[in-house]
ModelCIF file with pLDDT and N, C-alpha, C, O atoms, coordinates in Angstrom:
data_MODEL
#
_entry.id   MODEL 
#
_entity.id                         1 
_entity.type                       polymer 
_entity.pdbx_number_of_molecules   1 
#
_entity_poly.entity_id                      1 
_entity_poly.type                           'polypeptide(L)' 
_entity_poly.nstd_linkage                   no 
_entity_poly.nstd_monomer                   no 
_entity_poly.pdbx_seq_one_letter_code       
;(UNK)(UNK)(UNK)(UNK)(UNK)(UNK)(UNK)(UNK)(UNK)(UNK)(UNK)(UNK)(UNK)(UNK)(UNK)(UNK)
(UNK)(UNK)(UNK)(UNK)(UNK)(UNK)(UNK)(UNK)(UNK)(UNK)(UNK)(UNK)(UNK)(UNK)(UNK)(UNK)
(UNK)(UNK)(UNK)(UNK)(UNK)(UNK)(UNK)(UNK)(UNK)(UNK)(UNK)(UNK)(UNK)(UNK)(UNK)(UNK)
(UNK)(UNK)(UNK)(UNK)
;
_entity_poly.pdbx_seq_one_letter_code_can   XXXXXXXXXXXXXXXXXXXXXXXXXXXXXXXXXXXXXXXXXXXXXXXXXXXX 
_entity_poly.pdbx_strand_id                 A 
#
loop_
_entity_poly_seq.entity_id 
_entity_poly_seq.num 
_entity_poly_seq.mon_id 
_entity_poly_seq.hetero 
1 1  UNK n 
1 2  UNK n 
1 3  UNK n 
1 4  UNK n 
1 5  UNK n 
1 6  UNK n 
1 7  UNK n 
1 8  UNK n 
1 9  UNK n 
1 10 UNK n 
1 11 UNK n 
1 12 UNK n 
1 13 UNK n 
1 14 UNK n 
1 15 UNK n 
1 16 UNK n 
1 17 UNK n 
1 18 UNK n 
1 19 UNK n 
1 20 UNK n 
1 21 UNK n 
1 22 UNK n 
1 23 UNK n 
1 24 UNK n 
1 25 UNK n 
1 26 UNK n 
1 27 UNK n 
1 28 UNK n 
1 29 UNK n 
1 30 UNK n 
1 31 UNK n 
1 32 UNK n 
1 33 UNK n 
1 34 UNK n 
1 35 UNK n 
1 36 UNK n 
1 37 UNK n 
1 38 UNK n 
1 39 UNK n 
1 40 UNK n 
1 41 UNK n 
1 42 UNK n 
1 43 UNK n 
1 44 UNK n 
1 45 UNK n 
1 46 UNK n 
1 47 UNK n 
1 48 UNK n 
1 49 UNK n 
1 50 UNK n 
1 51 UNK n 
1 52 UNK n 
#
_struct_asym.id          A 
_struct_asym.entity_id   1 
#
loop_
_ma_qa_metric.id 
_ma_qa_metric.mode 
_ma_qa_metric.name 
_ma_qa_metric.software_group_id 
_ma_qa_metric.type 
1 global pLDDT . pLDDT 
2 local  pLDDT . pLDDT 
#
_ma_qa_metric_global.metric_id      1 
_ma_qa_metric_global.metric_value   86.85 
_ma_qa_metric_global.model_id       1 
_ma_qa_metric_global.ordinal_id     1 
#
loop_
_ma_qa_metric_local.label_asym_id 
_ma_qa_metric_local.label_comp_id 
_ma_qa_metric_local.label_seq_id 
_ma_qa_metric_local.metric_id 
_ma_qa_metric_local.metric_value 
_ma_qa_metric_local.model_id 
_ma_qa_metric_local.ordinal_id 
A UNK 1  2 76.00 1 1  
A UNK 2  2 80.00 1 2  
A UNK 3  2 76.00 1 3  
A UNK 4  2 78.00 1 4  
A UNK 5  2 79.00 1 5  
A UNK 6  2 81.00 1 6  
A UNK 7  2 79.00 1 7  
A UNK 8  2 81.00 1 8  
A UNK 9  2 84.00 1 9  
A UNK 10 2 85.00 1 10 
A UNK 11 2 76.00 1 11 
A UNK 12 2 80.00 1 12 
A UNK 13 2 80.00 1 13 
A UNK 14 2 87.00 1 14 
A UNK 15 2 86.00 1 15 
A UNK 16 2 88.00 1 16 
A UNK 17 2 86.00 1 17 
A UNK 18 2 87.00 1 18 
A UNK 19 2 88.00 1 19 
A UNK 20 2 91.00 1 20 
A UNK 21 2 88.00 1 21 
A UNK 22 2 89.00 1 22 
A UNK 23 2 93.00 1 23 
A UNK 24 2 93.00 1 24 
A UNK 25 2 90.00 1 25 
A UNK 26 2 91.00 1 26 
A UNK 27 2 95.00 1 27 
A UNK 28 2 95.00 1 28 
A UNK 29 2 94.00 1 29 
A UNK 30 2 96.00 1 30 
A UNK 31 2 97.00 1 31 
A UNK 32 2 97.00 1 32 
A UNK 33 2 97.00 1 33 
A UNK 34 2 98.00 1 34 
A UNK 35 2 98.00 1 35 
A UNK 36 2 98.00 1 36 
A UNK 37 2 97.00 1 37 
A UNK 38 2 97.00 1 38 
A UNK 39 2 96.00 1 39 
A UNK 40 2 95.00 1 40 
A UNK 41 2 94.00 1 41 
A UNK 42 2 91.00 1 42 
A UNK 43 2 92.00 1 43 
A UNK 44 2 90.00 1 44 
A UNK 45 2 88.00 1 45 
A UNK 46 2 87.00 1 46 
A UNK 47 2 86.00 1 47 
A UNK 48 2 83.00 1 48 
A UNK 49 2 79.00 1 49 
A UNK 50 2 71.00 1 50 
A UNK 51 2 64.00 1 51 
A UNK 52 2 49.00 1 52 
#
loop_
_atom_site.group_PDB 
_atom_site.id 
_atom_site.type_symbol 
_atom_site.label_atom_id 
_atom_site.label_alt_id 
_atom_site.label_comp_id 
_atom_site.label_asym_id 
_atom_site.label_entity_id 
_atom_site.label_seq_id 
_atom_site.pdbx_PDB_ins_code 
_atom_site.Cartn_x 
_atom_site.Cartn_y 
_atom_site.Cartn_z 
_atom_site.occupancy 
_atom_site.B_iso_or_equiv 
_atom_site.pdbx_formal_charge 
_atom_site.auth_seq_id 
_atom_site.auth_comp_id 
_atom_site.auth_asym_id 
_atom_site.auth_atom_id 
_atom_site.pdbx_PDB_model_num 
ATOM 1   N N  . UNK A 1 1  ? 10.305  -3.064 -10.632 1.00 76.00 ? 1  UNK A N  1 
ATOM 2   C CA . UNK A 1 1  ? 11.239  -3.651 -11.588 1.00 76.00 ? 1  UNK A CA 1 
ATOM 3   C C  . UNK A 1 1  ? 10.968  -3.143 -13.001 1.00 76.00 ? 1  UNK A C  1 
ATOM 4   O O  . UNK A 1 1  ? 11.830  -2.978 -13.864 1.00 76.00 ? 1  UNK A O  1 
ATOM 5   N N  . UNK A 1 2  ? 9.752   -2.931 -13.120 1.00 80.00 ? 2  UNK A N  1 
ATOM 6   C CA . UNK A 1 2  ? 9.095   -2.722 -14.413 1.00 80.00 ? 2  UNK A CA 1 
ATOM 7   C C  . UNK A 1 2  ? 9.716   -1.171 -15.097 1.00 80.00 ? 2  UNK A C  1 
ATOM 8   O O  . UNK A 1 2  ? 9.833   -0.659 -16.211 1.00 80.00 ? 2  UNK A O  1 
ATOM 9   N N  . UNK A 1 3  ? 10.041  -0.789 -13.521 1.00 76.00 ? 3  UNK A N  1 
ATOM 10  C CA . UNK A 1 3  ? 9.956   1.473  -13.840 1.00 76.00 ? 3  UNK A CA 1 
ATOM 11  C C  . UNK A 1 3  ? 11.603  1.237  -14.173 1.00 76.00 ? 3  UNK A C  1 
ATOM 12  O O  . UNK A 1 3  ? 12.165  1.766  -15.133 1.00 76.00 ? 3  UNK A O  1 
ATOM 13  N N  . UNK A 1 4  ? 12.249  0.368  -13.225 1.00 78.00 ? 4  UNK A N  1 
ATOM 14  C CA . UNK A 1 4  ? 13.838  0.356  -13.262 1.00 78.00 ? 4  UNK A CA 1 
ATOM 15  C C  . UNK A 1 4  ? 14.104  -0.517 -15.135 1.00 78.00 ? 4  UNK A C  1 
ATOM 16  O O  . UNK A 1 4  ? 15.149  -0.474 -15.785 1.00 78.00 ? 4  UNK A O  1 
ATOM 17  N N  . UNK A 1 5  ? 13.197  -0.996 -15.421 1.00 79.00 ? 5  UNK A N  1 
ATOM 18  C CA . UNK A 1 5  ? 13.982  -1.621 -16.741 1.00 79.00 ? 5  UNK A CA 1 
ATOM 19  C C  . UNK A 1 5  ? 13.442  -0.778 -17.761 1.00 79.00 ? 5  UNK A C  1 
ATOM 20  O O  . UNK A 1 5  ? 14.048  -0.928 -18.822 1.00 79.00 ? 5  UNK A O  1 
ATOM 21  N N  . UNK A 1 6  ? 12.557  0.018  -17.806 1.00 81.00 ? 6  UNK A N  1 
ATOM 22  C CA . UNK A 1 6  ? 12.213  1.341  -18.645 1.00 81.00 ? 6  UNK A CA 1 
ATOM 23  C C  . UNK A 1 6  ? 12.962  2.232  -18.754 1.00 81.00 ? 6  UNK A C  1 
ATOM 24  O O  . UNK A 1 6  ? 13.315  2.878  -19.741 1.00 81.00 ? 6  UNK A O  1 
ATOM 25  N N  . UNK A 1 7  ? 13.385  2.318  -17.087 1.00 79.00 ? 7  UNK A N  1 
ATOM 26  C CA . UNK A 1 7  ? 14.119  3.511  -17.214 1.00 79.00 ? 7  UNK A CA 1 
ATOM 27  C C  . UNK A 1 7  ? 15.496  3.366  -17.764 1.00 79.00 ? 7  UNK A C  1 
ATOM 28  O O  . UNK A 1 7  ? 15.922  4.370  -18.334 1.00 79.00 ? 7  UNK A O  1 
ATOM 29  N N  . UNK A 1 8  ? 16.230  2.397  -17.716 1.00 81.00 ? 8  UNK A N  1 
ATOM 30  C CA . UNK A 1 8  ? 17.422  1.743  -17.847 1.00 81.00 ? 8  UNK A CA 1 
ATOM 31  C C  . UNK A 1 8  ? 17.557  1.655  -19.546 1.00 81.00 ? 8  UNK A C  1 
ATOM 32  O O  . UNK A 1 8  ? 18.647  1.956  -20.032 1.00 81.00 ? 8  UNK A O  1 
ATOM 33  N N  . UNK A 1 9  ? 16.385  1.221  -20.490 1.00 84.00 ? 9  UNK A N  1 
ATOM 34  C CA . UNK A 1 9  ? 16.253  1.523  -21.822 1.00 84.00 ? 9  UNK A CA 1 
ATOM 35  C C  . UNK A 1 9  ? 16.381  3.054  -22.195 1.00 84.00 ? 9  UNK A C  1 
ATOM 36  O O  . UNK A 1 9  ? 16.924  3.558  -23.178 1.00 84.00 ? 9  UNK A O  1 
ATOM 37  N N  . UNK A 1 10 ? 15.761  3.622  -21.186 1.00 85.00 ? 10 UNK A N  1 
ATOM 38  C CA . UNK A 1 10 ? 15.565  5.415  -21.959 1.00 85.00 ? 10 UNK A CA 1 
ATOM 39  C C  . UNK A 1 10 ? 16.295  6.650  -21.036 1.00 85.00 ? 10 UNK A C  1 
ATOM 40  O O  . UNK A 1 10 ? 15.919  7.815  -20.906 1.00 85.00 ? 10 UNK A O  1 
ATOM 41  N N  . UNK A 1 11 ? 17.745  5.809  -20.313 1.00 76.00 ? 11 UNK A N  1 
ATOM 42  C CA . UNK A 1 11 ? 18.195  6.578  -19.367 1.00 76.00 ? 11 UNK A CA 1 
ATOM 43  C C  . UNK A 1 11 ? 19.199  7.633  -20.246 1.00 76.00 ? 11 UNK A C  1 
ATOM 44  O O  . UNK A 1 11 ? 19.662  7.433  -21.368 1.00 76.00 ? 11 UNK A O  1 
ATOM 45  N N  . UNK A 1 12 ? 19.397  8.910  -19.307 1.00 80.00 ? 12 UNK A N  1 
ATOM 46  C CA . UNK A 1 12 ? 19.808  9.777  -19.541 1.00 80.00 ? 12 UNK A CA 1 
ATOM 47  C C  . UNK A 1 12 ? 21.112  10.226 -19.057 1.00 80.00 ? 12 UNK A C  1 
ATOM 48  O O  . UNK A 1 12 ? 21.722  11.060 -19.726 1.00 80.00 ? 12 UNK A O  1 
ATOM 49  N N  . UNK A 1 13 ? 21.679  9.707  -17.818 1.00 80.00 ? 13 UNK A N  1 
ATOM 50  C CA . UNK A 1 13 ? 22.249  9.763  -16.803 1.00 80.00 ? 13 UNK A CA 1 
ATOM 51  C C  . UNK A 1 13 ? 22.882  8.722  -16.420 1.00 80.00 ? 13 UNK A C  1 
ATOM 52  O O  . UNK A 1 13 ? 22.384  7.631  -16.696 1.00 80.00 ? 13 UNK A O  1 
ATOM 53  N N  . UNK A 1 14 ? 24.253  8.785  -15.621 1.00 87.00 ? 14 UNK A N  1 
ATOM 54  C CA . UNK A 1 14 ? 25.210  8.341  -15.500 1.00 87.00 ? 14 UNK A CA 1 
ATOM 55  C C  . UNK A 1 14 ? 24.847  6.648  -14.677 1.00 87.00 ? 14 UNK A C  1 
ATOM 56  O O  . UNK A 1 14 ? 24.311  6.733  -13.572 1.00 87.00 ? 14 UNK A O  1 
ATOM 57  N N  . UNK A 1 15 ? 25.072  5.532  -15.097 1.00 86.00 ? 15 UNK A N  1 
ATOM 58  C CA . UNK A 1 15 ? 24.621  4.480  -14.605 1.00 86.00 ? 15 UNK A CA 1 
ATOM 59  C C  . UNK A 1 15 ? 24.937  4.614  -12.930 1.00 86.00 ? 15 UNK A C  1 
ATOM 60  O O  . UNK A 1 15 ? 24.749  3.633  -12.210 1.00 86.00 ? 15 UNK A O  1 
ATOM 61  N N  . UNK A 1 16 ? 25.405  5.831  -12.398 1.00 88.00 ? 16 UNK A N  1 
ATOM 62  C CA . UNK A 1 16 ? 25.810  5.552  -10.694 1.00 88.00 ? 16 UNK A CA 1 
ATOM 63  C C  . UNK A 1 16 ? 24.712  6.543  -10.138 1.00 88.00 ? 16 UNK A C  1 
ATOM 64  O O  . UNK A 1 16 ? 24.499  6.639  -8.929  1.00 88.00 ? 16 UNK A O  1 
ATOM 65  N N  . UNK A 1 17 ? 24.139  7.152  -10.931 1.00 86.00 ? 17 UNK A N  1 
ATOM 66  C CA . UNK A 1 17 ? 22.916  8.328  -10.802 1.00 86.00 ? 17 UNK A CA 1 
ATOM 67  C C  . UNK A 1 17 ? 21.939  7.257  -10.786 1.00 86.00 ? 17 UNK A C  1 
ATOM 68  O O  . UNK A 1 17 ? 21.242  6.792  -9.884  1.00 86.00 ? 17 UNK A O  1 
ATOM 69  N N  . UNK A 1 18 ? 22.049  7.022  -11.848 1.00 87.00 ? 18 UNK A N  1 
ATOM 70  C CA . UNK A 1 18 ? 20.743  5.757  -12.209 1.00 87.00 ? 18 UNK A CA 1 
ATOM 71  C C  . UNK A 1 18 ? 20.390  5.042  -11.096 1.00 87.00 ? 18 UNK A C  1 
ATOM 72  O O  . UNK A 1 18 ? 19.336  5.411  -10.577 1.00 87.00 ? 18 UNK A O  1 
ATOM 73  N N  . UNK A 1 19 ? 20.885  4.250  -10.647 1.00 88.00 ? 19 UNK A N  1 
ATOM 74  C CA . UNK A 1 19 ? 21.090  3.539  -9.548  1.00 88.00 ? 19 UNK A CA 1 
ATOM 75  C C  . UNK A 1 19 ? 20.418  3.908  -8.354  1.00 88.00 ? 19 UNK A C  1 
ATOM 76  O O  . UNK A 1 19 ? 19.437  3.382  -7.828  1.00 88.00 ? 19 UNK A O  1 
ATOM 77  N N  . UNK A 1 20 ? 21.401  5.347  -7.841  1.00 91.00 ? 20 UNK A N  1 
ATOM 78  C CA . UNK A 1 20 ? 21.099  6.243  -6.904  1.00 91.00 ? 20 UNK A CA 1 
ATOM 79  C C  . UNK A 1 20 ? 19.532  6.283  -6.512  1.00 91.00 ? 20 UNK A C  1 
ATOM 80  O O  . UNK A 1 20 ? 18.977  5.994  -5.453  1.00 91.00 ? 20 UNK A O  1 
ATOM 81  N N  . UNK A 1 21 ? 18.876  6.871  -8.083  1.00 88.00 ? 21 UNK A N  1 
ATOM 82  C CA . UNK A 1 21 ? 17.568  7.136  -8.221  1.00 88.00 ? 21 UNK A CA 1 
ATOM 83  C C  . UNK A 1 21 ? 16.725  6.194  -8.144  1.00 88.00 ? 21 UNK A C  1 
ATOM 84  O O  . UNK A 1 21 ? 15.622  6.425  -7.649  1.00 88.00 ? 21 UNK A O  1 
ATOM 85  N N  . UNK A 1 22 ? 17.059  4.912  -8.621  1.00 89.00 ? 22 UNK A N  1 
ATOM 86  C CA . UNK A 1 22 ? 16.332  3.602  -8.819  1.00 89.00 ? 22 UNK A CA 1 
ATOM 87  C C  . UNK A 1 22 ? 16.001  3.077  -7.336  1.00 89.00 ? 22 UNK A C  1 
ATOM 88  O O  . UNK A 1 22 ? 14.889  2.663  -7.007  1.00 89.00 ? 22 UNK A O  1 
ATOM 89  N N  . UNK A 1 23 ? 17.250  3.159  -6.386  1.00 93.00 ? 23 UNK A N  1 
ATOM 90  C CA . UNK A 1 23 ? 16.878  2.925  -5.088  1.00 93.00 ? 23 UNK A CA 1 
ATOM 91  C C  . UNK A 1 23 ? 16.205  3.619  -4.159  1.00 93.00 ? 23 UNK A C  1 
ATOM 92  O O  . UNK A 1 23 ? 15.443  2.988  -3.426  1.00 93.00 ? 23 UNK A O  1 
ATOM 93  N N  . UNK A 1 24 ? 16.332  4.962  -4.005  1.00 93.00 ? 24 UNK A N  1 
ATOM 94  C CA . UNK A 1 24 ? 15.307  6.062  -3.510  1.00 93.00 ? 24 UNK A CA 1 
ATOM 95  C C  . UNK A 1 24 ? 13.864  5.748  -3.992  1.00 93.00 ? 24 UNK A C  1 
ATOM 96  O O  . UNK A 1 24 ? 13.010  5.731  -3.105  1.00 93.00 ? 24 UNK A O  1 
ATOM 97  N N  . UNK A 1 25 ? 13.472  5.501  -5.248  1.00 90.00 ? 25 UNK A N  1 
ATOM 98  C CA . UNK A 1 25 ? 12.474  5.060  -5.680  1.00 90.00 ? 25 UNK A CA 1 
ATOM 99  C C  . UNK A 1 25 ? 12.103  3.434  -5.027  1.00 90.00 ? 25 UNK A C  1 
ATOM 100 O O  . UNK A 1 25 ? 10.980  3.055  -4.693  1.00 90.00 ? 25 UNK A O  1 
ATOM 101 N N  . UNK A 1 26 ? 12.836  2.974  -4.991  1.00 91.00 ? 26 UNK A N  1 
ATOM 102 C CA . UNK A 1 26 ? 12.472  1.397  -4.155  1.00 91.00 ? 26 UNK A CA 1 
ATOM 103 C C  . UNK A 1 26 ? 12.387  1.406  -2.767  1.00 91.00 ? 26 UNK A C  1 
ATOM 104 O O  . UNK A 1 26 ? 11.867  0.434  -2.219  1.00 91.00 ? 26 UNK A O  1 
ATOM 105 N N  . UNK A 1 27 ? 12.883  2.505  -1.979  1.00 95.00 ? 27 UNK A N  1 
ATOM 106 C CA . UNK A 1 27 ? 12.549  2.539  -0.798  1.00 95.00 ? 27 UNK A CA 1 
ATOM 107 C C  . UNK A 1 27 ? 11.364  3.402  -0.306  1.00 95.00 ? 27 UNK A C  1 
ATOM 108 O O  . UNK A 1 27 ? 10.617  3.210  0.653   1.00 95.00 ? 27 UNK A O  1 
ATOM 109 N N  . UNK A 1 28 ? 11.385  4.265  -1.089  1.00 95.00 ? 28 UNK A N  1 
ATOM 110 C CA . UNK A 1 28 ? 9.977   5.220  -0.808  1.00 95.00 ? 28 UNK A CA 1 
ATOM 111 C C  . UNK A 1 28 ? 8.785   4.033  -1.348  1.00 95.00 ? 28 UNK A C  1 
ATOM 112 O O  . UNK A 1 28 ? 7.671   4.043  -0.823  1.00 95.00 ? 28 UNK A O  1 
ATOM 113 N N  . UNK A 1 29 ? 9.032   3.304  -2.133  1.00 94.00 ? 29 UNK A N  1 
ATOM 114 C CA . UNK A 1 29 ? 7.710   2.175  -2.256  1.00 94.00 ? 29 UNK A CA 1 
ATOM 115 C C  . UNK A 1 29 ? 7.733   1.210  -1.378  1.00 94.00 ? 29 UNK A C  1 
ATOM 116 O O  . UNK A 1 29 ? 6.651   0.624  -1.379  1.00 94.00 ? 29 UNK A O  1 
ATOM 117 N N  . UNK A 1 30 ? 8.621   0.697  -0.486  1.00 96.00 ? 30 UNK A N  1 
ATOM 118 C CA . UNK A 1 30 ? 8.559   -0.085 0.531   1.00 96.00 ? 30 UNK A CA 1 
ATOM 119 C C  . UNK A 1 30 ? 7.898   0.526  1.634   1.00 96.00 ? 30 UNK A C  1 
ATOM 120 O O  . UNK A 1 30 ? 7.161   0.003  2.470   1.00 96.00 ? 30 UNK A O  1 
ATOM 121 N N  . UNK A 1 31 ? 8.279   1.744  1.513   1.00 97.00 ? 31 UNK A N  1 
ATOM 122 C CA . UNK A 1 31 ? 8.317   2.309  2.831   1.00 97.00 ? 31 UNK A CA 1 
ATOM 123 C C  . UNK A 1 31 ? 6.528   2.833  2.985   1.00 97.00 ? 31 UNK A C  1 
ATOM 124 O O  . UNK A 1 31 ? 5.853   3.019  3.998   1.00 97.00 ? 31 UNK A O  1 
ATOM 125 N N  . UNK A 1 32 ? 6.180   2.953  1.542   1.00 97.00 ? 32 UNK A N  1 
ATOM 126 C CA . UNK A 1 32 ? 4.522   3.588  0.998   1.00 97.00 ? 32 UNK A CA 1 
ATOM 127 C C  . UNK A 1 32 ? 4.003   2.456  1.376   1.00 97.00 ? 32 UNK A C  1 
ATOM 128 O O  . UNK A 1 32 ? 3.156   2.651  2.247   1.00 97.00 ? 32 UNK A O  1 
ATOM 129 N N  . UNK A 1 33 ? 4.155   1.205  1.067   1.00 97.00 ? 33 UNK A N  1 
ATOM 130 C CA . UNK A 1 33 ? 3.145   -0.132 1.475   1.00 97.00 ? 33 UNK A CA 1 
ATOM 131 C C  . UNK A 1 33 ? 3.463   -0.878 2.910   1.00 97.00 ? 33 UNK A C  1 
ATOM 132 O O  . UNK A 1 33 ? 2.880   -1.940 3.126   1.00 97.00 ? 33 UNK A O  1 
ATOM 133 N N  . UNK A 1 34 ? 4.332   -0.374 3.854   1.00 98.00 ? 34 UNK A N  1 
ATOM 134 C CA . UNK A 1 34 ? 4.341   -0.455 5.128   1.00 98.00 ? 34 UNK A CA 1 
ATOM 135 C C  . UNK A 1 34 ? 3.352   0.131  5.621   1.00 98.00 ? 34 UNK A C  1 
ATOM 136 O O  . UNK A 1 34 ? 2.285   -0.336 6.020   1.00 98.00 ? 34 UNK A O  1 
ATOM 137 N N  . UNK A 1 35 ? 3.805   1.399  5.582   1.00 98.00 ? 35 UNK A N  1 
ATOM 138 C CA . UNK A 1 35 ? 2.568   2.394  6.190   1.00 98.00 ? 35 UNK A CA 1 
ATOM 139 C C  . UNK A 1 35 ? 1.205   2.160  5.719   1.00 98.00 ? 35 UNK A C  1 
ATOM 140 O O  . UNK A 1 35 ? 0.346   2.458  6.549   1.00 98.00 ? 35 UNK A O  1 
ATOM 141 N N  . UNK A 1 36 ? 0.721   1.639  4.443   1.00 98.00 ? 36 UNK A N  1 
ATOM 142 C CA . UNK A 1 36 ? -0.080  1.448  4.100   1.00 98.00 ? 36 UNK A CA 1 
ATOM 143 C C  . UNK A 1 36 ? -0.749  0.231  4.876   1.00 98.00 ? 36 UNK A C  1 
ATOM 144 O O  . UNK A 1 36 ? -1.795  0.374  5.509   1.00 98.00 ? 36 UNK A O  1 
ATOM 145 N N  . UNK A 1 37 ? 0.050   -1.187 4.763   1.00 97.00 ? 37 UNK A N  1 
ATOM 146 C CA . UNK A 1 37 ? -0.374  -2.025 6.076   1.00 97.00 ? 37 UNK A CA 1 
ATOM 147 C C  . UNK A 1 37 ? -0.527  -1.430 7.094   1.00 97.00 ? 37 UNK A C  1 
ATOM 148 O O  . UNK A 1 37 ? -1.674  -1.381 7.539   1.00 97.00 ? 37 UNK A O  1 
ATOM 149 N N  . UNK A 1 38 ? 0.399   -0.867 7.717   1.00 97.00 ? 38 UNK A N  1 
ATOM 150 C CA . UNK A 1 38 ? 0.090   -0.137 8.982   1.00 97.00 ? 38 UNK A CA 1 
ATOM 151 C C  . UNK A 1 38 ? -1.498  0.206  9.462   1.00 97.00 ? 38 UNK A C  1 
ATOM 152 O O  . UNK A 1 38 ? -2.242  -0.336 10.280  1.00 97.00 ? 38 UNK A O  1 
ATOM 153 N N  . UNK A 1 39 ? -1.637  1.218  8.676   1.00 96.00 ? 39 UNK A N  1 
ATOM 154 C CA . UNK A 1 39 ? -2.883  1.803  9.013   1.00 96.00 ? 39 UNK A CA 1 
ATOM 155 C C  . UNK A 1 39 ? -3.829  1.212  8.590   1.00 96.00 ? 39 UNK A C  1 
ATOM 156 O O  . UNK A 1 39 ? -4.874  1.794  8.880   1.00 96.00 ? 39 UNK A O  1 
ATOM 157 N N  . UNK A 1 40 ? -4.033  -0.126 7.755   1.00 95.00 ? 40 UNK A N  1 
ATOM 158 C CA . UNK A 1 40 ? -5.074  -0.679 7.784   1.00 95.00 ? 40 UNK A CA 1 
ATOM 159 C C  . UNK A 1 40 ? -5.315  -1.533 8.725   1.00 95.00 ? 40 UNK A C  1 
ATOM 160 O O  . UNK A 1 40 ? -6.454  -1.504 9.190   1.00 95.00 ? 40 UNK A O  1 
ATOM 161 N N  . UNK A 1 41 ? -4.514  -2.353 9.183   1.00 94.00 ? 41 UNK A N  1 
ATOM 162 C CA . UNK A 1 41 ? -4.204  -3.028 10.919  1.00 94.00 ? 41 UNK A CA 1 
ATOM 163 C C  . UNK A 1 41 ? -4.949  -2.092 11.661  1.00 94.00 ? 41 UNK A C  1 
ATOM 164 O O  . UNK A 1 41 ? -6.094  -2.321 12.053  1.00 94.00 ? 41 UNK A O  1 
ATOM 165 N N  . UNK A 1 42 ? -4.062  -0.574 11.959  1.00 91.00 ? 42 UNK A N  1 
ATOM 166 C CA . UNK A 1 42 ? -4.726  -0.067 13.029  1.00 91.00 ? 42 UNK A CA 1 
ATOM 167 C C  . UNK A 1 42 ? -6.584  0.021  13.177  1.00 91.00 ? 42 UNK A C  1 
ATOM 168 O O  . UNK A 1 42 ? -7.365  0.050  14.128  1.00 91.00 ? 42 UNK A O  1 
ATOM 169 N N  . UNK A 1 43 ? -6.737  0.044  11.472  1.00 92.00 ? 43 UNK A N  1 
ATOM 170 C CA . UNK A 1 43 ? -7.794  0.446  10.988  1.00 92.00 ? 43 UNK A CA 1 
ATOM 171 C C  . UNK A 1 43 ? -8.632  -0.299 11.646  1.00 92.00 ? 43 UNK A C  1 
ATOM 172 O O  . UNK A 1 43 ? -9.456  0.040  12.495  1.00 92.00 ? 43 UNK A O  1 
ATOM 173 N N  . UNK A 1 44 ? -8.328  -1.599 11.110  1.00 90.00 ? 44 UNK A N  1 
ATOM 174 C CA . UNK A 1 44 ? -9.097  -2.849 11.273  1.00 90.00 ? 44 UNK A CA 1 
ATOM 175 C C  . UNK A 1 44 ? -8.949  -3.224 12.844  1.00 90.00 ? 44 UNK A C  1 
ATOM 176 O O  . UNK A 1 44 ? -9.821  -4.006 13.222  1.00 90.00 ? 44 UNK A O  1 
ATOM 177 N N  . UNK A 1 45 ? -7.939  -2.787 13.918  1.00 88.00 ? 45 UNK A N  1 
ATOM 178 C CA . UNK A 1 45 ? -7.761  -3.276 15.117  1.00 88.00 ? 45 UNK A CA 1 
ATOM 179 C C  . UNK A 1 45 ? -8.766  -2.694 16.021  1.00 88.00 ? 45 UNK A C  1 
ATOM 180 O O  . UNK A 1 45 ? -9.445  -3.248 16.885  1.00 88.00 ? 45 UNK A O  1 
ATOM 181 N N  . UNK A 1 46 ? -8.709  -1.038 15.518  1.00 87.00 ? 46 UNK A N  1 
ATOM 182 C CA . UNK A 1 46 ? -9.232  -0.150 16.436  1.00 87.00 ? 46 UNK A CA 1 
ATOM 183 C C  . UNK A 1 46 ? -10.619 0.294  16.177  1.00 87.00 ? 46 UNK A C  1 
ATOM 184 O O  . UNK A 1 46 ? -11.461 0.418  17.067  1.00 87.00 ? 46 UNK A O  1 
ATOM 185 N N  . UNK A 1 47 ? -10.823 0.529  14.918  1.00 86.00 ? 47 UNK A N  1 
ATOM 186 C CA . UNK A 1 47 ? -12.490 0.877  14.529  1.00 86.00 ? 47 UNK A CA 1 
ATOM 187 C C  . UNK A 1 47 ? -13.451 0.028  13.713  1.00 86.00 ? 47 UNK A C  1 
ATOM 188 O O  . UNK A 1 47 ? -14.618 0.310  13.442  1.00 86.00 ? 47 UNK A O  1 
ATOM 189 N N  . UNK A 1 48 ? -12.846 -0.933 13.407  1.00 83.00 ? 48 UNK A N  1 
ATOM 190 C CA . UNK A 1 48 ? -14.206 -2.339 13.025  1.00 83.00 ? 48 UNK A CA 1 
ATOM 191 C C  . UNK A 1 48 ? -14.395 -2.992 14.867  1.00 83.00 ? 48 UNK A C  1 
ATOM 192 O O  . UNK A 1 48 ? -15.451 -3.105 15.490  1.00 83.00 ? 48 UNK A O  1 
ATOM 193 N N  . UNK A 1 49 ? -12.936 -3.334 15.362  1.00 79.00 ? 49 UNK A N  1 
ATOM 194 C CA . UNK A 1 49 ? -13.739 -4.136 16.187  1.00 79.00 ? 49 UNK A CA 1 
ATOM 195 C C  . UNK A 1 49 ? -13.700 -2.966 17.187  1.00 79.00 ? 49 UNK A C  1 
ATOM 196 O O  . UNK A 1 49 ? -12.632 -2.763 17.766  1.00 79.00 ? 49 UNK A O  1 
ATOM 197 N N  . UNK A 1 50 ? -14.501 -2.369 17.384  1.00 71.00 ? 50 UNK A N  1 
ATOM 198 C CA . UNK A 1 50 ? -14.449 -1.830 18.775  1.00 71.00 ? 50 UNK A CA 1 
ATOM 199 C C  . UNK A 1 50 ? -15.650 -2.291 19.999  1.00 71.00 ? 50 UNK A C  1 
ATOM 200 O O  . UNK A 1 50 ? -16.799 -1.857 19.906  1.00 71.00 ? 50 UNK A O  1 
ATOM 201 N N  . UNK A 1 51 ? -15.252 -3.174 21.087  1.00 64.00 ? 51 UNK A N  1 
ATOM 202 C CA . UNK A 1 51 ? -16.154 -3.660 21.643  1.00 64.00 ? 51 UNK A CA 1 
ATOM 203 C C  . UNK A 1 51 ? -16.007 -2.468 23.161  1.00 64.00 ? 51 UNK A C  1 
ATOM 204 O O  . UNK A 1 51 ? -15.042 -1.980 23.750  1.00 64.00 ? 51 UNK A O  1 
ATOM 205 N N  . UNK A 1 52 ? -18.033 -2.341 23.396  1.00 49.00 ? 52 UNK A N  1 
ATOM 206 C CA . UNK A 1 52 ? -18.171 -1.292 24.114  1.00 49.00 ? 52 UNK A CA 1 
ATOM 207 C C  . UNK A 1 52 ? -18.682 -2.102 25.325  1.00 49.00 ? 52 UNK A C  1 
ATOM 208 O O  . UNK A 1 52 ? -18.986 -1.525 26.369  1.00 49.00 ? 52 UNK A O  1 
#
């Protein structure tokens, strides 16, 4: 929210660009802290507990 209201003060580009960009940027960060859970789950599922 913080990058979208910065950017929105010092934009350059057409408010439907803006937008465009603002959401590509919000999904590549959703999509960065999924995966990021992800692999700490696996992390934590598969190589802390590993019972032999």
């Amino acid at each position: 929210c913080a990058y979208g209201a910065y950017k929105w003060k010092t934009k350059q580009v057409k408010p439907s660009v803006f937008l465009l960009q603002l959401r590509v940027v919000a999904q590549g960060t959703a999509l960065g802290f999924i995966t990021l859970g992800m692999a700490y789950n696996m992390y934590k599922d598969f190589i802390l507990n590993k019972k032999d």
